[in-house]
N, C-alpha and C positions, 0 to 999 in steps of 0.2 A: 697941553693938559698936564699938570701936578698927578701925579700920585702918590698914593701912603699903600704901605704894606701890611697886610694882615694873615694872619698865621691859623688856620683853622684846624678840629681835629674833626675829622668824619668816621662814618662806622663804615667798618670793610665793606661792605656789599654797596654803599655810595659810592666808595672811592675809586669800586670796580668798575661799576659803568662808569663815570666817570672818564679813567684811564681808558678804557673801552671806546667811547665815545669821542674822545682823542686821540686815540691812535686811528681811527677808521677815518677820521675829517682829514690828518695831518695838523690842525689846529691844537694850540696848546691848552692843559684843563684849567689852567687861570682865564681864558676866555668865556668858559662855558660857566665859570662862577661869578667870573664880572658879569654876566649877563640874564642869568638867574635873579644876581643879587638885584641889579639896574631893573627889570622886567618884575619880581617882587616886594619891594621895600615900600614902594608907597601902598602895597593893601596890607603889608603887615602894621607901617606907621597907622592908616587908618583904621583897624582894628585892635591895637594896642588904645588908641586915643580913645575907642568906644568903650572898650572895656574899662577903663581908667573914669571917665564920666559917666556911667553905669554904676558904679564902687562908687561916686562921690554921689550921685542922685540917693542911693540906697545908705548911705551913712547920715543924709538928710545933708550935706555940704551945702547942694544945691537948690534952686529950687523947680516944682513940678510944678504941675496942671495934671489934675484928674483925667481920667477918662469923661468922664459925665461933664465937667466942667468944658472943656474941651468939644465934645460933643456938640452942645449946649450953643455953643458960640459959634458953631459953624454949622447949626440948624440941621444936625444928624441924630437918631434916635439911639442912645451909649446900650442900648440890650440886644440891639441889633446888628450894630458893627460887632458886639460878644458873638452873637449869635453866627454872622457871619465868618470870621475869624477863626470861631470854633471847626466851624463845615470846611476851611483850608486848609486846618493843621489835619484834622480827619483826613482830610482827600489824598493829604502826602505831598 
């Protein structure tokens, strides 16, 4: 396996557990960031990508479907999925 090397700066109180966390394994802290990184990278890619098609829906780039529209075609009633929606963001 190739690797590239990358150089990161972290804030003290990271870098402490960190070291911390390395030195109690014997494991080195370039492990525990290859693995962070490897174990994180595809929810940040797919949360970058939403956010990014979210910005272009809302600049009008792309295009939607209503809710009512939407609704409509899939033989559900659009004031009552509000209605219900409403009562899960309430619930928490």
């Amino acid at each position: 396996m190739s690797t590239g090397v990358l150089s990161i700066r972290l804030p003290d109180d990271i870098k402490a557990r960190l070291d911390a966390l390395a030195a109690s394994t014997g494991r080195p802290a370039a492990f525990y960031v290859r693995e962070a990184v490897a174990e994180h990278l595809g929810d940040l890619e797919y949360a970058y990508t939403l956010r990014a098609e979210a910005e272009a829906a809302r600049r009008g780039d792309v295009s939607t479907t209503s809710l009512d529209a939407l609704a409509a075609e899939l033989g559900f009633d659009a004031d009552e999925l509000r209605a219900e929606a409403r009562a899960n963001v309430a619930r928490g």
